[in-house]
C-alpha positions as CSV (number, residue, x, y, z in Angstrom):
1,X,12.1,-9.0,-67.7
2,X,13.8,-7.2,-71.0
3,X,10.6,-5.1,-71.2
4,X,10.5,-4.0,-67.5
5,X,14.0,-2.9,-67.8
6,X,13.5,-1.0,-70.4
7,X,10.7,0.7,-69.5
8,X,12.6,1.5,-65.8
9,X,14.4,4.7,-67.1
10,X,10.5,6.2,-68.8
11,X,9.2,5.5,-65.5
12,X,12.4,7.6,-63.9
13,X,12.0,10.3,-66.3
14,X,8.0,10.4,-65.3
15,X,8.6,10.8,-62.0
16,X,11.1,13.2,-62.0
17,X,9.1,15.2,-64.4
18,X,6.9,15.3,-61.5
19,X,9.2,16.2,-58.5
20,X,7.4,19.1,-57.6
21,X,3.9,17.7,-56.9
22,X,6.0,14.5,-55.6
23,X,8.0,16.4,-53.1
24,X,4.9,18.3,-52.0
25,X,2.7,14.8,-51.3
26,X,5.4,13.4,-49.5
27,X,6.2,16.6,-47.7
28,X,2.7,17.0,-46.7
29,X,2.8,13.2,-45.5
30,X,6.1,13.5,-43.3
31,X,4.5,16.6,-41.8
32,X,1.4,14.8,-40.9
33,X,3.2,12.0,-39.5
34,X,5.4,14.4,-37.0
35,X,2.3,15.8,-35.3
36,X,0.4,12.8,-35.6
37,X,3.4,10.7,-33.5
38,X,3.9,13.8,-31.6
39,X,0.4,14.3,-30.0
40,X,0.7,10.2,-29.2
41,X,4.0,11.0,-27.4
42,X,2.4,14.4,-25.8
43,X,-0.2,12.0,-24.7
44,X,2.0,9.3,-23.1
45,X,3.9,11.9,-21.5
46,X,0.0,13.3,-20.2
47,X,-0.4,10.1,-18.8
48,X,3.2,9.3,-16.7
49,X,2.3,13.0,-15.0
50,X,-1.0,12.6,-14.3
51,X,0.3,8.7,-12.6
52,X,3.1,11.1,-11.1
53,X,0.2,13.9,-9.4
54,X,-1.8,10.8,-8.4
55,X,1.0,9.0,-6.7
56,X,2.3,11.7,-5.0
57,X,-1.1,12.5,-2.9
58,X,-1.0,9.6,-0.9
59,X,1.7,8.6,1.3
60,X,4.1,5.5,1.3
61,X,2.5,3.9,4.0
62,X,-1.0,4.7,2.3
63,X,0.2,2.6,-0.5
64,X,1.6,-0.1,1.4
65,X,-1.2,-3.0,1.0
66,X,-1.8,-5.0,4.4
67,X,-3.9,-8.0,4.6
68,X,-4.9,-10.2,7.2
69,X,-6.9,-12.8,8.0
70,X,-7.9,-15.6,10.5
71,X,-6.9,-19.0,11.1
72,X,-7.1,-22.0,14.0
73,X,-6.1,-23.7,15.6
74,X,-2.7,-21.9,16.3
75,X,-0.2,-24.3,14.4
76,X,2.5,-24.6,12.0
77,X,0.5,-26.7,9.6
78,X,-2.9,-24.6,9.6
79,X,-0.1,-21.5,9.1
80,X,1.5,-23.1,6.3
81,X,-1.9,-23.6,4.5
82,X,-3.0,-19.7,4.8
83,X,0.4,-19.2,4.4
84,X,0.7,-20.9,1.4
85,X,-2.3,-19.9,-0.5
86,X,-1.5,-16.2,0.4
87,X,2.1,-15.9,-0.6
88,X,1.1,-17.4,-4.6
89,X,-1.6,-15.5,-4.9
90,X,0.8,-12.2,-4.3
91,X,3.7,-13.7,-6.1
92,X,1.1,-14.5,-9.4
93,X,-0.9,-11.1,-9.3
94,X,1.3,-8.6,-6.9
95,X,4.7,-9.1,-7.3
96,X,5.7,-7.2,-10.2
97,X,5.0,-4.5,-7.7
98,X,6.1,-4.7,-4.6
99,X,9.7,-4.3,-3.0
100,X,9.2,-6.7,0.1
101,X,6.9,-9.2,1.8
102,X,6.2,-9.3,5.7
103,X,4.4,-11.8,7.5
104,X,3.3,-11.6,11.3
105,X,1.2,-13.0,13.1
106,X,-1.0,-12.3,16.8
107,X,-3.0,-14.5,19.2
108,X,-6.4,-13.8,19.9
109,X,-6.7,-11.0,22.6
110,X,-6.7,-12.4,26.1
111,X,-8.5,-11.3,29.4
112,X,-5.4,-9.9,31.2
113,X,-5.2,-9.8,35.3
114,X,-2.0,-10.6,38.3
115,X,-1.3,-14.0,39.5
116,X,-4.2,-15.1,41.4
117,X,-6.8,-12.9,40.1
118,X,-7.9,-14.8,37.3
119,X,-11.5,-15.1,38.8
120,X,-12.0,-11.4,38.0
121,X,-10.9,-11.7,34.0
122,X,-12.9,-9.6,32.0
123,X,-14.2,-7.1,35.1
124,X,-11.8,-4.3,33.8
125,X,-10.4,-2.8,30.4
126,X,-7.1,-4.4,30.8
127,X,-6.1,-7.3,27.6
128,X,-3.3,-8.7,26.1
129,X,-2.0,-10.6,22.8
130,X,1.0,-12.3,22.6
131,X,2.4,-11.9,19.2
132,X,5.6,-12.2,16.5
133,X,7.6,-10.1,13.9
134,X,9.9,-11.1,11.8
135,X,13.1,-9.2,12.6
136,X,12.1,-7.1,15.3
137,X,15.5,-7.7,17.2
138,X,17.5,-5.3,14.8
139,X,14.3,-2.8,15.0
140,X,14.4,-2.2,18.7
141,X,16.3,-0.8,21.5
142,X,16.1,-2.9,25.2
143,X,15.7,-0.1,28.0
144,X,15.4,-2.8,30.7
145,X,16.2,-6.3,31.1
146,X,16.9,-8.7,28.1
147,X,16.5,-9.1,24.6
148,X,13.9,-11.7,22.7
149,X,13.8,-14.9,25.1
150,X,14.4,-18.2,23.8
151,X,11.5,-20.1,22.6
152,X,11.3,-22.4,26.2
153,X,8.4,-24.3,27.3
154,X,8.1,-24.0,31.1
155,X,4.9,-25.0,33.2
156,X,4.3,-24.3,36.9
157,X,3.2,-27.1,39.7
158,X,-0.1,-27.0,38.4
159,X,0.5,-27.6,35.2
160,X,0.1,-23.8,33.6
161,X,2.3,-23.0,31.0
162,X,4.8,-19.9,31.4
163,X,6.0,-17.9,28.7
164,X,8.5,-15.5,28.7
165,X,8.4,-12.3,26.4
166,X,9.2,-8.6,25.7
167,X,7.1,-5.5,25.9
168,X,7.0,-2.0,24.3
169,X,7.9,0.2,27.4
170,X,5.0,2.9,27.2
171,X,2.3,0.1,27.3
172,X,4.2,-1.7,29.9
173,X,4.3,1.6,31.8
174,X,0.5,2.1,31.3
175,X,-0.6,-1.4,32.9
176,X,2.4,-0.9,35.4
177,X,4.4,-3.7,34.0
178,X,8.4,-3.8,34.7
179,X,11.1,-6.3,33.9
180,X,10.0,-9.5,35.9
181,X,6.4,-8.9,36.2
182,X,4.5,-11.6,35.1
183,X,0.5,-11.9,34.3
184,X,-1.9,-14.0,33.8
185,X,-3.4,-14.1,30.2
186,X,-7.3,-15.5,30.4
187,X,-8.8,-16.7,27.7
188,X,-12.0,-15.7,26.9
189,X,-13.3,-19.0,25.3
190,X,-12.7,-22.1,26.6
191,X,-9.8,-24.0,26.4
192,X,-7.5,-26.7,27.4
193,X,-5.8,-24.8,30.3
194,X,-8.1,-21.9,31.8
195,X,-5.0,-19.1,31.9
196,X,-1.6,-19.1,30.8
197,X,1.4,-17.1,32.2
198,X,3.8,-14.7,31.1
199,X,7.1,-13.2,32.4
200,X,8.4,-10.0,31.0
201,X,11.9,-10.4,30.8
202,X,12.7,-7.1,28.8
203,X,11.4,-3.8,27.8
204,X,12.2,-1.7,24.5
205,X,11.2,1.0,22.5
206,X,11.5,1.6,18.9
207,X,15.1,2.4,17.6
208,X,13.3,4.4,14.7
209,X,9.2,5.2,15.5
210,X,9.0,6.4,11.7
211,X,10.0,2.8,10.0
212,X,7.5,1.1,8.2
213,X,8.5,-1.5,10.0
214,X,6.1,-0.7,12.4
215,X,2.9,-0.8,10.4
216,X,2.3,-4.2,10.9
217,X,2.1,-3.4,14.5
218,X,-0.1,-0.2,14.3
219,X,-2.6,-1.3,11.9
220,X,-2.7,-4.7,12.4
221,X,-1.8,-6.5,15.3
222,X,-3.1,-3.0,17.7
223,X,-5.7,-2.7,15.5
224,X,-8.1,-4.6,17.6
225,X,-6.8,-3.2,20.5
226,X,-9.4,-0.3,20.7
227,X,-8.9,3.0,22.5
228,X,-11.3,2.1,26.0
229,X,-8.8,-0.9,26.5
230,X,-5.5,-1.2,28.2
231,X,-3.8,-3.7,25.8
232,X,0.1,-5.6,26.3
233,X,1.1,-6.8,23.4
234,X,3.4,-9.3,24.6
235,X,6.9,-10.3,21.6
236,X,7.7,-14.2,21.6
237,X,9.2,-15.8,18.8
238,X,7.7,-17.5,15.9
239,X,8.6,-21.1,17.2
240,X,7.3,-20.4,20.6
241,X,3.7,-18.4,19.2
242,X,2.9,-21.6,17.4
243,X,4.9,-24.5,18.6
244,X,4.2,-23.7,22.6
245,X,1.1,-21.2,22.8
246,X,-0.3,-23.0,20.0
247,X,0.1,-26.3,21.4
248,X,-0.8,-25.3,25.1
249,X,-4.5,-23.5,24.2
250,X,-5.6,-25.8,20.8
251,X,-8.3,-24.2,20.4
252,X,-7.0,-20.7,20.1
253,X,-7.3,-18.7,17.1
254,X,-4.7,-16.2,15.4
255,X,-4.8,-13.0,13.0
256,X,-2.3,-13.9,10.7
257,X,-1.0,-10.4,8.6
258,X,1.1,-9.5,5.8
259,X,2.9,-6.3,5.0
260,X,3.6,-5.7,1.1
261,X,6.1,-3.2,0.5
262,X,4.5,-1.1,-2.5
263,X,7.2,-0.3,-4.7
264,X,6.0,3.0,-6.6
265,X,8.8,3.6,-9.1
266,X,7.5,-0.1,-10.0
267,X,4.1,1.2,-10.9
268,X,4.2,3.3,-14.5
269,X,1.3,4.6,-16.8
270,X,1.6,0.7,-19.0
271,X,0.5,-1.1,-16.2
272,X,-1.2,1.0,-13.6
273,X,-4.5,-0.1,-14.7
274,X,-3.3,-3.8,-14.5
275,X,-2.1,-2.8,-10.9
276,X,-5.5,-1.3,-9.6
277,X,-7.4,-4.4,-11.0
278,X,-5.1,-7.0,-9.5
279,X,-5.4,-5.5,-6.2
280,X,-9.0,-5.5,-5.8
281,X,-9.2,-8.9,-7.7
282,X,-6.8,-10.5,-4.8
283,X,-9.0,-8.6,-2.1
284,X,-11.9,-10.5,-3.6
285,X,-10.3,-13.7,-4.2
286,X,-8.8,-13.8,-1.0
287,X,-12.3,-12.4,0.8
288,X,-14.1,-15.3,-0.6
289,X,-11.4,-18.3,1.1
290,X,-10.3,-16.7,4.2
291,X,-11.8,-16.1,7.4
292,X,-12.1,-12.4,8.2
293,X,-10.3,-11.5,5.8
294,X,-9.1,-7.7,5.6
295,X,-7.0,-5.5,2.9
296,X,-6.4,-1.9,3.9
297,X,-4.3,0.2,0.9
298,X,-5.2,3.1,-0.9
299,X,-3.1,2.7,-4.0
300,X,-6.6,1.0,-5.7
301,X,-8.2,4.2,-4.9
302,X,-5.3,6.5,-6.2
303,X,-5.1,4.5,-9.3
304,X,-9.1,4.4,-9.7
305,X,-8.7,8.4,-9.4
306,X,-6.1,8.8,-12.3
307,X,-7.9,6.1,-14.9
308,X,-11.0,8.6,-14.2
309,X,-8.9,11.6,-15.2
310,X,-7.0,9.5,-18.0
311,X,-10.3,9.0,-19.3
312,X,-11.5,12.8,-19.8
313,X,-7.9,13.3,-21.2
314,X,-8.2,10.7,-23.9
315,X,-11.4,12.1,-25.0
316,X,-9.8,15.4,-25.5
317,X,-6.7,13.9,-27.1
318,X,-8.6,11.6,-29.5
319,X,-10.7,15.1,-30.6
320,X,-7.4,16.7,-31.4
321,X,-6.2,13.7,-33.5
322,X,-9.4,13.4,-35.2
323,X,-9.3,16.8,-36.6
324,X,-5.6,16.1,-37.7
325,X,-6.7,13.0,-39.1
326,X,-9.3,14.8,-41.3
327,X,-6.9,17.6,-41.7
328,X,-4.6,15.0,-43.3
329,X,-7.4,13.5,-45.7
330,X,-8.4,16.6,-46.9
331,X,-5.2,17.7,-48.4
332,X,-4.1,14.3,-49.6
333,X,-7.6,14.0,-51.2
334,X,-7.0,17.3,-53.2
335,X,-3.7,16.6,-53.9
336,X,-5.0,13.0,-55.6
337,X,-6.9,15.5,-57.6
338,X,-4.2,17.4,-59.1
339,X,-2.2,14.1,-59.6
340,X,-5.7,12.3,-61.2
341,X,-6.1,15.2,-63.4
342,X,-2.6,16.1,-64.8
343,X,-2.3,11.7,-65.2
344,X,-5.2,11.8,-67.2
345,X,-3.1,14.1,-69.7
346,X,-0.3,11.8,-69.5
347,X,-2.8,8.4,-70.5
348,X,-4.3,10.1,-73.6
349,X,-0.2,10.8,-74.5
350,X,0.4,7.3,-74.4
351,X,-2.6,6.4,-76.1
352,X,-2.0,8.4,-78.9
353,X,1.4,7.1,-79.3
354,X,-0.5,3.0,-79.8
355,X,0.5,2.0,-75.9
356,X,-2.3,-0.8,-74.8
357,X,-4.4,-0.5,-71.6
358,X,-2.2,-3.2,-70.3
359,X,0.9,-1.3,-71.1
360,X,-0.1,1.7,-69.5
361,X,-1.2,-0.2,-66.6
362,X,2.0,-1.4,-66.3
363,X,4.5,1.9,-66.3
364,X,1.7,3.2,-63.3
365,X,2.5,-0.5,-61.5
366,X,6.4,-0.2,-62.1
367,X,6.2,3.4,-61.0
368,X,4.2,2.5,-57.9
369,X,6.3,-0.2,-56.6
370,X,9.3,1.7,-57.4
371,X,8.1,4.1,-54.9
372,X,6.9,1.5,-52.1
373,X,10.6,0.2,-52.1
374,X,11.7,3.5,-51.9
375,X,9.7,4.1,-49.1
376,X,9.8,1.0,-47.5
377,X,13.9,1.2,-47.4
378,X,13.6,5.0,-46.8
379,X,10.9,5.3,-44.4
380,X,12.7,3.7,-41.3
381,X,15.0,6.3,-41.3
382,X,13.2,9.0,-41.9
């Protein structure tokens, strides 16, 4: 211990003898080191704008992701198991990207004629569904009658069940439907009652036609709708879809659908890959266990489009860091030169003056280390 701290001040003096070829190594190093970390933040920077262009093309609703799928009977408990197996597979692979979750739900389309007229089901273009949504009472405005009816379980002298429900006012208006109108919704399978009928008691119209509220509706419950029919979709509440529909016609089946609120500002170049994958790996997942089973999004296909062009930029990017890379082990190679050469003058010094091979070895170890704590304490703030 006596021997290294004497030797300390020689090494001192070495080094500083050497400032000049010192400061120039470790200039050369910071200098490599700025370009090196700034073409990695260039890069990252690359990638948040090239996420940014991709997101931007589609729109909000294009990112939304909606899924449905179908499931009978109509009842709480064969919900709750669809239900169920849905909402943890989005909360284990989906969540960290979404803002909201909406569930709804439709009956299978019905055969729709007047009181009466059942007999002639299926003759014209006319159908109905009766369906829910979450909420929908603070998303409309009534123009006729009342607002959501009660979940009530009524049934006529001959034992058909009535049901009373709401209806959007244009496709009231096309099947010349008012407030009090009722129909008679035929099943097209068979069933334990042969129709069932509905009262409208209300008409409304969207309080705002641009809210995504209404994407569940558009491209999911009036998806199967089709343009050569005249479809009704007829509003009842949750309880009376599956607790009275559902109980009446047991054998009916319903498209069960779910709306998940994309949450861009969620989505970032660290985990947009991780997004894109998880996406189509619940679309496959859920495909396999679910009866006609549906996902319509195109954030997987925005996010497929930027890890194509993320890839042609890292190639270029990885070019430019290899030629700095090389650049920087060329000039510390010849710089090792200068340093072998001049040390080499320095070891015969010592020689001549009776130092060991040990000895020498140890001034170049004490000098080295001294350095690495310098660097090591140093280098952090640098």
């Amino acid at each position: 211990m006596e021997k290294l701290v004497t030797a300390w001040p020689m090494v001192i003096k070495r080094s500083l003898a050497n400032w000049k070829l010192f400061s120039s190594v470790v200039l050369g190093v910071l200098l490599a080191s700025s370009v090196m970390a700034g073409t990695i933040i260039f890069f990252d920077s690359l990638r948040d704008i090239a996420l940014d262009k991709a997101l931007a093309q589609i729109d909000d609703r294009d990112a939304d992701i909606l899924m449905q799928a179908e499931k009978g009977p109509t009842s709480r408990q064969e919900y709750e198991k669809i239900s169920d197996r849905v909402n943890s597979v989005i909360e284990g692979l989906l969540s960290p990207y979404l803002a909201k979750v909406t569930a709804a739900g439709k009956s299978s389309t019905f055969f729709l004629t007047v009181p009466g007229d059942e007999g002639r089901a299926g003759q014209d273009n006319s159908r109905a569904f009766v369906a829910y949504l979450p909420d929908i009472e603070g998303r409309i405005e009534i123009i006729d009658g009342v607002g959501m009816p009660p979940p009530a379980s009524r049934t006529s002298s001959d034992g058909i069940l009535i049901l009373e429900a709401i209806a959007p006012v244009h496709e009231a208006g096309i099947l010349n439907a008012s407030v009090g109108s009722r129909f008679s919704l035929v099943p097209y399978w068979d069933d334990a009652l042969p129709y069932v009928t509905v009262e409208v008691v209300g008409l409304f119209e969207r309080a705002v036609p641009t809210d995504p509220f209404w994407i569940m509706t558009d491209r999911v419950l009036m998806a199967s709708a089709g343009s050569s029919f005249e479809t009704l979709p007829l509003y009842v509440t949750k309880s009376a879809h599956m607790d009275i529909l559902g109980e009446a016609l047991p054998d009916m089946v319903s498209t069960y659908g779910w709306h998940l609120d994309v949450d861009l500002e969620k989505i970032n170049s660290s985990n947009a890959v991780d997004a894109k994958e998880n996406v189509r790996y619940v679309d496959r997942l859920l495909g396999s266990e679910l009866n006609r089973y549906l996902m319509k999004t195109q954030i997987d296909t925005s996010l497929e489009e930027y890890d194509t062009r993320l890839l042609f930029t890292k190639l270029q990017m990885f070019v430019v860091l290899i030629m700095i890379a090389l650049v920087v082990l060329y000039y510390v190679v010849t710089l090792s030169s200068l340093v072998v050469e001049q040390r080499r003058f320095e070891v015969s010094q010592l020689r001549s003056r009776g130092a060991s091979a040990s000895q020498i070895l140890a001034v170049f170890v004490l000098e080295g280390g001294t350095l690495s704590i310098l660097a090591a304490v140093l280098g952090p703030f640098i």
